[in-house]
N, C-alpha and C positions, 0 to 999 in steps of 0.2 A: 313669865317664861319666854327666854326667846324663839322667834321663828326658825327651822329647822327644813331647808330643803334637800331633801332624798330624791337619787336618780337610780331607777328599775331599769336594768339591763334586759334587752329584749333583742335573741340572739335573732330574731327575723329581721329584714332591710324595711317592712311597714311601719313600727313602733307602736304595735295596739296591742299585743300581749298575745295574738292569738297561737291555736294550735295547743298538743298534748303539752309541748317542752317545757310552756308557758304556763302553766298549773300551779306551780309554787309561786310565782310572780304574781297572777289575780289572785292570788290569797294575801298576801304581802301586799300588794295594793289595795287591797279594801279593808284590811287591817289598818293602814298608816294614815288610808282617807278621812278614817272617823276618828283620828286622833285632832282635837285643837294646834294650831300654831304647828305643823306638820306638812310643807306643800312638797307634792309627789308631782313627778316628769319622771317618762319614758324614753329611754337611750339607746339608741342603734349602735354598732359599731363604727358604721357613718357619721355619725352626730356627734359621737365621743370624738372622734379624731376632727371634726370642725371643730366644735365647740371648746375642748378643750374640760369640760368639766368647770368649766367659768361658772361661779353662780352658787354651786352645789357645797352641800356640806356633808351627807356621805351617801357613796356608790354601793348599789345593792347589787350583788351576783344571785341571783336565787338558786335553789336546785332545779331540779328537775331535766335538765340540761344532760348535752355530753361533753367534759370538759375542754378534749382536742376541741371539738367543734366552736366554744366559748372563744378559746384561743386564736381558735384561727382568724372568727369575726371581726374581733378586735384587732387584730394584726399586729405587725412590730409596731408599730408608730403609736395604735390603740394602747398596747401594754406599758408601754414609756410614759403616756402622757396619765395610766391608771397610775403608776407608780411613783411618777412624780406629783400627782394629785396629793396620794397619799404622806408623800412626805415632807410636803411644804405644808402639812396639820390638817388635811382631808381625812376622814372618817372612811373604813370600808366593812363589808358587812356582807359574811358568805356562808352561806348553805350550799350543804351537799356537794354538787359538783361547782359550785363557788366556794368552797371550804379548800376543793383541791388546788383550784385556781389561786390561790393565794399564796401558796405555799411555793420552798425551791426542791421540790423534790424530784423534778423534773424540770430540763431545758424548753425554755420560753414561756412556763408556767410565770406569774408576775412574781415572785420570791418579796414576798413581804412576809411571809413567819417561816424562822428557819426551824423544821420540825423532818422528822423521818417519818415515812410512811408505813406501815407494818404491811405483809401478806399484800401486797399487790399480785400476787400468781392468784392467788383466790378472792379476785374481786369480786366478782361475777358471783357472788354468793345473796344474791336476792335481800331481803329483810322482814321487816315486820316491827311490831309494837316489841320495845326492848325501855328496860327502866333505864333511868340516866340519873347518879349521883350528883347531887350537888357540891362541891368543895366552897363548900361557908367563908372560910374566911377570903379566900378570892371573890366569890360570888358577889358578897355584901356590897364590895366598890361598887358596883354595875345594879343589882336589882333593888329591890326597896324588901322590910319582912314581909310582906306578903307572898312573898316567894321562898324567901332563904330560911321560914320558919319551917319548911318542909324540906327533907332531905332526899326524897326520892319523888322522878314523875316519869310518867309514862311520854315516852315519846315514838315517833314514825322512822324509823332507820329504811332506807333502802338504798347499799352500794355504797355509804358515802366513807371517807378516809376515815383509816384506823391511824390513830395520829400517837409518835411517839415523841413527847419534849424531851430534851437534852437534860442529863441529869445533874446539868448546871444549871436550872433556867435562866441567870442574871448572863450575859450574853459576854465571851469573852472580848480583849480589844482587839482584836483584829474584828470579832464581830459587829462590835460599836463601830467599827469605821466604817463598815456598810449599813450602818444605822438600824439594824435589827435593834428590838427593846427584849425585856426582860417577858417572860412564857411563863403566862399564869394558867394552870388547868382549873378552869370552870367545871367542871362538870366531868366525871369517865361514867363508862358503860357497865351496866350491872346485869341483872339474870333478863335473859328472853323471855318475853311474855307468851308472844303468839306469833308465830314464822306465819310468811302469807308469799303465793308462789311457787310454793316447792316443786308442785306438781307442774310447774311450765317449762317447758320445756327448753326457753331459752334460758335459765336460770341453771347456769354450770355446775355450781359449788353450795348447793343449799344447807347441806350438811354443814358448812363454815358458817351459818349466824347460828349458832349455839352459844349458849354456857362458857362452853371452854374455849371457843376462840375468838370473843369479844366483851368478855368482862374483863374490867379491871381499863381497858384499851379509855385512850384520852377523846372524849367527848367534843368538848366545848375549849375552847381557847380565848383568850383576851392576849393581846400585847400591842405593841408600837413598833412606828417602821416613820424614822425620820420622825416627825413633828405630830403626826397622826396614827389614830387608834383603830387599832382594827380587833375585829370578834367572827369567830370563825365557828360553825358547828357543824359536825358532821350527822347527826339528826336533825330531821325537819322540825325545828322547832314551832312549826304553825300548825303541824297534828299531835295531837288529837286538838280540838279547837277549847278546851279550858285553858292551855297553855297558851295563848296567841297573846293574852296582857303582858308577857316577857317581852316580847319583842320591842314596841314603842320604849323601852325602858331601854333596850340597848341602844335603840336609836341616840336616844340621848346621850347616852352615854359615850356612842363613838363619833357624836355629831362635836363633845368636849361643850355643849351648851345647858347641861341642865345637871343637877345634884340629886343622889338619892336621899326622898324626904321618907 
């Protein structure tokens, strides 16, 4: 199996992970540690813009994050040098508000999956343990059956994009000239399990994680952007902690160095 180096974005100027922001990152990092043939570093928004991403074979945005804030870290020069990482066949890989980061659905965001956003007036709608459909025959490229034998799992939603593909997914040509790839839905959003929040106060729109305004909505994403793979989910795929063996498996997969056996 070949070697696999992943860079954890860490929106501090320290590069140790810490603080609340950084919660889905030390989970993703001690996830990918106990993987074999798997070396993990830590990226500033300073580091990215020296470094260049030299070295790396795919960029992790985790959630937990605010995405203006992600953005700004990184800067013009930072997002150029993500984006061209990505499409000279760099791997990228985003949760939550890394999922948003990816996308052009907004100006300066890095527009590597060209997707719409749904209900952005009612972001602010807190979350909770919500199921997440598998769509099998996309999944299969990316997971091994230990996963794709099961067609629902619980996962941790909080805040992240309601993501609508294009009801072309294969990318028209003017799209291919800006090297968008073809939008596979991994995975949409099924029945609420358990809202958590409701009663905080910062939590605007709790009534919006229900039933009726996030089933059905696009989950998980795969596609390409230039030469490289990118996987997007707007639930935390590292809660509940049975789910965390998905993840090394994406790795691979958007790292373009390992096969589903």
């Amino acid at each position: 199996m070949n070697s696999i180096t992943v860079a954890i974005f860490d929106v501090n100027k320290d590069g140790i992970l810490a603080g609340a922001q950084n919660k889905s990152a030390r989970v993703l990092h001690a996830i990918l540690t106990a993987q074999p043939n798997i070396k993990i570093i830590i990226v500033t928004g300073k580091m990215i813009r020296k470094s260049k991403l030299d070295g790396v074979d795919v960029f992790i945005v985790p959630g937990g994050g605010v995405v203006l804030f992600q953005q700004w870290v990184l800067g013009f020069r930072g997002r150029k040098i993500v984006r061209d990482f990505v499409r000279k066949g760099g791997g990228y890989f985003g949760i939550c508000s890394g999922a948003f980061l990816a996308t052009n659905a907004r100006f300066g965001w890095l527009g590597l999956v060209d997707v719409k956003l749904h209900d952005m007036k009612h972001q602010n709608r807190g979350g909770g343990l919500i199921n997440v459909k598998l769509n099998s025959e996309h999944a299969e490229a990316i997971l091994s059956p230990r996963w794709t034998q099961n067609a629902v799992y619980p996962m941790l939603y909080w805040q992240g994009p309601l993501m609508v593909i294009p009801s072309q997914s294969k990318p028209s040509q003017a799209k291919r000239a800006l090297e968008f790839g073809t939008i596979n839905e991994i995975a949409a959003f099924g029945a609420v399990i358990e809202p958590e929040g409701a009663e905080d106060e910062n939590i605007r729109f709790p009534e919006y994680f229900s039933d009726e305004h996030m089933s059905g909505h696009t989950a998980c994403i795969s596609t390409t952007f230039g030469k490289g793979r990118v996987f997007i989910s707007s639930p935390h795929l590292e809660h509940p902690e049975e789910n965390q063996g998905m993840i090394p498996e994406i790795i691979r997969w958007t790292a373009q160095k390992d096969t589903i056996q």
